[in-house]
C-alpha positions in Angstrom: 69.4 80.3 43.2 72.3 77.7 43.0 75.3 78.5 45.4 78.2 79.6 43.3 80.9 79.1 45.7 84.4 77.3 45.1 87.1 76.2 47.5 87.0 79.4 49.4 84.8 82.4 49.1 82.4 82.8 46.6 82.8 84.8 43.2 81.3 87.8 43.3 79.8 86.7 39.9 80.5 84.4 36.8 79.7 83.1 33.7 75.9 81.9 32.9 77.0 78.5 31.5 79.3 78.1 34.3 76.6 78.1 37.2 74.7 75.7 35.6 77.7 73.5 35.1 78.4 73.6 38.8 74.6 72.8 39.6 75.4 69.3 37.4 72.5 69.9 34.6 75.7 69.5 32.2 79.1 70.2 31.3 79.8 74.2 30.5 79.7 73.6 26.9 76.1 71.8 26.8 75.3 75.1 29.0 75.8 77.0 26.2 74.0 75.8 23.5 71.0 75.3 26.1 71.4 79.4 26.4 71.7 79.6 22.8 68.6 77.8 22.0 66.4 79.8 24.8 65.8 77.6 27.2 67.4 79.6 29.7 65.9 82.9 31.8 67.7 84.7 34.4 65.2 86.4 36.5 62.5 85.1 34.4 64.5 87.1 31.0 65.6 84.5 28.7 69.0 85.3 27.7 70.6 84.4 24.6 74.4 84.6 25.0 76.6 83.2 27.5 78.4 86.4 27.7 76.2 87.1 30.7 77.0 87.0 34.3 75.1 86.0 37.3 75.3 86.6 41.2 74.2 84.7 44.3 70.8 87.1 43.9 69.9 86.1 40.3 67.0 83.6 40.2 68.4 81.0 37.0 66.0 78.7 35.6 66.4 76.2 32.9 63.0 75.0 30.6 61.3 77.1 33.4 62.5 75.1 36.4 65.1 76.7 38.9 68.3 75.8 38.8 68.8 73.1 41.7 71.0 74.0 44.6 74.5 72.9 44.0 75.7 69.8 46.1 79.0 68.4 47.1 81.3 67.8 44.4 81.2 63.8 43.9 83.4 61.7 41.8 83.0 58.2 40.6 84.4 55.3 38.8 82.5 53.4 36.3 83.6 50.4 34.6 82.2 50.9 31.2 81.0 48.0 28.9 81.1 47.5 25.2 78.3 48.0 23.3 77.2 51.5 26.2 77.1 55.1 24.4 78.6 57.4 26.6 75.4 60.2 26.2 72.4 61.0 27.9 69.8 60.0 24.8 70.4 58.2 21.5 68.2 59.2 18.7 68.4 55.6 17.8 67.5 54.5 20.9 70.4 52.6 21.4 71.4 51.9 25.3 73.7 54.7 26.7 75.7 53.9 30.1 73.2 56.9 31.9 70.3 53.7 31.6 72.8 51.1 32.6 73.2 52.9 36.1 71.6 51.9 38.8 69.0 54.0 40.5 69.2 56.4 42.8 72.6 58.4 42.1 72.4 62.2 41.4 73.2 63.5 37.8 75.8 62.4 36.4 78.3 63.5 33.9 80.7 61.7 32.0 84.4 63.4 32.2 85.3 63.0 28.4 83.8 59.9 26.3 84.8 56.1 25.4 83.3 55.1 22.3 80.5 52.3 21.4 83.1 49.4 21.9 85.5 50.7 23.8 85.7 49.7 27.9 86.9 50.3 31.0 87.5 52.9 33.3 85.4 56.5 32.6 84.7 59.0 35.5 81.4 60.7 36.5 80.9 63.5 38.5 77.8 65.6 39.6 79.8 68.7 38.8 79.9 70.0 34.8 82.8 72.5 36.4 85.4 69.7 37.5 84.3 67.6 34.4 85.6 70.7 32.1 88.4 70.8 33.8 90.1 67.2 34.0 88.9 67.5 29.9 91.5 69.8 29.1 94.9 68.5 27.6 96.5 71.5 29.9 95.2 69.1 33.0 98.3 66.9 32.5 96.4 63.5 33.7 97.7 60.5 32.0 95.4 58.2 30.6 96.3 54.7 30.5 94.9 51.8 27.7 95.3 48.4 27.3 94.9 47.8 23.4 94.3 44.7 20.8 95.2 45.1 17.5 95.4 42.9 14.4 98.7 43.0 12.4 102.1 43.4 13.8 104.6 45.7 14.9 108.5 46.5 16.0 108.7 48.8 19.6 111.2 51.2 17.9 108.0 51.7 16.0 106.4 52.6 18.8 109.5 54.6 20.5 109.0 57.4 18.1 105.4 58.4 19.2 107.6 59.8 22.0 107.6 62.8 19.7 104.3 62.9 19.1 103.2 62.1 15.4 100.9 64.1 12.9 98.0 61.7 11.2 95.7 63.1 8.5 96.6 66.4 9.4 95.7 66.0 13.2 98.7 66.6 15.3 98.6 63.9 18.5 101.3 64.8 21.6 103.6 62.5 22.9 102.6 58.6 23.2 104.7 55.8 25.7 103.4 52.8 23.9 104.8 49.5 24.7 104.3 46.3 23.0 103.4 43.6 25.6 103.4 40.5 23.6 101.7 38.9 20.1 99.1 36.5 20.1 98.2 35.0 16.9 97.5 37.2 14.3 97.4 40.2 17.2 99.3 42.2 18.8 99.0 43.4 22.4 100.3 47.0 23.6 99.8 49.2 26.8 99.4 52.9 25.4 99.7 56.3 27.8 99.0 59.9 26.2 97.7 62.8 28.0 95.2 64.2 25.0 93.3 62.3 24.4 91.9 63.3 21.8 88.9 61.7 19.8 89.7 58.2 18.5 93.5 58.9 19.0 94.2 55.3 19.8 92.9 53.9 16.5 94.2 57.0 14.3 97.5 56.5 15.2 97.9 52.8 15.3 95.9 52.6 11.8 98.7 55.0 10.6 101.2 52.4 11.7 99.1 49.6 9.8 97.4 48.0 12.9 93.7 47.7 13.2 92.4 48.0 17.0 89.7 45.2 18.0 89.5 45.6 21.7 90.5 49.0 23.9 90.5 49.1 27.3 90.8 52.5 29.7 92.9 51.0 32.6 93.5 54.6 34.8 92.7 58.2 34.1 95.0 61.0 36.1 95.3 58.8 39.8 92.0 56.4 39.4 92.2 53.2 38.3 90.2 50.8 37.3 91.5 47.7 39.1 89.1 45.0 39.9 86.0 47.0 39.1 83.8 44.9 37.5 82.2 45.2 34.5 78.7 47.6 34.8 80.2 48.4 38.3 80.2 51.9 39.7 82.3 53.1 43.2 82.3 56.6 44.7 85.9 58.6 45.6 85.7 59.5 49.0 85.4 62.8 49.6 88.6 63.1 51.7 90.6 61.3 48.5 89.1 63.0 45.8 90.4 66.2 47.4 94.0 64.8 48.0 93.9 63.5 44.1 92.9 66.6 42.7 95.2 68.9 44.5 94.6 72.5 45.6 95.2 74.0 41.9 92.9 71.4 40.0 90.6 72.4 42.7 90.5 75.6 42.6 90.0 75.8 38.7 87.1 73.9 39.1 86.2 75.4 41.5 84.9 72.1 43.4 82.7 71.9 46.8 84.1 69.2 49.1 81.8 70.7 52.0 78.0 70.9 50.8 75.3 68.9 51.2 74.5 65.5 49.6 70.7 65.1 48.2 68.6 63.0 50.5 67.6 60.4 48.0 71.3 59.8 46.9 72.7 60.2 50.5 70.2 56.8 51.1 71.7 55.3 48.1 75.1 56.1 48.9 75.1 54.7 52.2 75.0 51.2 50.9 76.7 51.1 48.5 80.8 50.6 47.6 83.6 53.0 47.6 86.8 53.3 46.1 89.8 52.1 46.7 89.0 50.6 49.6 91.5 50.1 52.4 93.5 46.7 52.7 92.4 44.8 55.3 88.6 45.6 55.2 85.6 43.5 54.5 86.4 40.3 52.0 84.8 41.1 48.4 83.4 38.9 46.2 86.4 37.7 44.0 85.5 37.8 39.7 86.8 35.8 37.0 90.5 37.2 36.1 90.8 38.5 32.7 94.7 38.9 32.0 93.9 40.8 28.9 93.1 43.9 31.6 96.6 43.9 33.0 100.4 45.3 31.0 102.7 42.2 31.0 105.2 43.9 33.5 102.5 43.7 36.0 101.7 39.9 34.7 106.2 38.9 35.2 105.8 40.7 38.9 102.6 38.2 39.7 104.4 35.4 38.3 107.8 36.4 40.4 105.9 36.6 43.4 103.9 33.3 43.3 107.2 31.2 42.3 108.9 33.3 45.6 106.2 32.1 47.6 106.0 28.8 46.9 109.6 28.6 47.3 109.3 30.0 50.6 107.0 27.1 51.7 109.1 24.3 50.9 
């Protein structure tokens, strides 16, 4: 039976779907249509509805294998490329980013989607729970894109997505969205929104008359994507993933920063890279800088600070 306990003590009971979210089969809403299509026995009864609770002395089992016992919460950062689906199979057997991974990590789950072509920063996490939870618009995290799109546009445009805007009869929150500079027949902007929600970038920029031909996710909530490479994949410590989340995000997902790591991915783990590592540590490899991944604010800062230091030299 997998360990149901949060931060503190452990729930008396809860929610089917929700223990097996917190084992990392899947996110709470995949839970529930694995319950709904019988795949799922509590003490060898299948159940049918989600609307049933289980204790610490409930034996779950899912296609007739027990539930595994719950692990630490872990959180990663994945740069995403194009041309990666962000599920676990494609009917059309077209490459998802779970076959891109290397081996040897637990099961993953991807906190929200980027579609086919769109890069950059996505999280994974072990823990369905936590993923549900930094989903929801009520979260607050911001999420941060740099964006191509062919055509043109004014900022005072852009200055009324403040308010939000309604598109098609979807209503999207606020936007910041700056315009960073043209090039050619392109434009480039940096867009921030909180939602969202499912192709919100190129819904409301098509509204505007722009069509989007390159999205990138530069930071979601505190993590950013930085000099991750392409295909790369780094693991929040366990001591900053806590800090990040804060008690209350926490405690709604009720997250485990004190179990035990599987054997097989503890071995993995030990070798490989973490996030944001601390300056003055080990040199890393340096990559081929792609301006197109950082705003033009941050771009005028560089530029400041090379001409300062060259000055300084003289």
């Amino acid at each position: 039976m997998t360990p149901l306990h949060g931060q503190n003590d452990p729930p008396a009971s809860e929610r089917i779907a929700k223990a097996i979210a917190r084992a990392g089969l899947c996110s709470r809403r995949e839970a529930e249509t694995w319950i709904a299509a019988g795949r799922v026995a509590i003490n060898g009864e299948v159940v049918a509805s989600p609307a049933r609770n289980v204790t610490l002395a409930d034996r779950i089992s899912v296609d007739g294998q027990p539930l595994p016992s719950r692990e630490r919460t872990r959180l990663f950062l994945y740069h995403k490329p194009r041309g990666l689906l962000t599920t676990h199979a494609d009917p059309g057997g077209r490459p998802t980013i779970f076959t891109a991974l290397p081996k040897g990590l637990p099961r993953l789950i991807s906190v929200g989607r980027l579609d086919l072509n769109t890069e950059g920063l996505l999280l994974l996490t072990n823990d369905g729970a936590l993923a549900r939870v930094l989903e929801l618009p009520a979260t607050g995290w911001l999420r941060r894109y740099r964006v191509r799109a062919h055509g043109r546009v004014a900022q005072d445009q852009l200055d009324r997505l403040r308010a939000g805007i309604s598109v098609d009869g979807v209503r999207y929150g606020p936007i910041e969205a700056t315009l960073d500079r043209a090039q050619g027949s392109n434009v480039w902007l940096t867009f921030a929104m909180r939602e969202g929600k499912n192709r919100e970038v190129k819904n409301v920029l098509g509204h505007l008359g722009l069509k989007v031909n390159r999205l990138i996710r530069l930071s979601f909530g505190p993590f950013q994507l930085g000099e991750l490479a392409p295909g790369a994949i780094v693991e929040v410590k366990t001591r900053t993933l806590r800090d990040q989340l804060g008690e209350r995000i926490a405690a709604l997902a009720g997250a485990d920063f004190s179990g035990p790591i599987g054997e097989r991915e503890a071995a993995s783990a030990a070798g490989a890279p973490e996030a944001q590592p601390e300056r003055g540590g080990a040199k890393r490899k340096r990559r081929r800088f792609d301006p197109d991944r950082i705003g033009g604010p941050e771009l005028a800062r560089r530029d400041k600070r090379r001409r300062r230091l060259r000055g300084g030299r003289r």
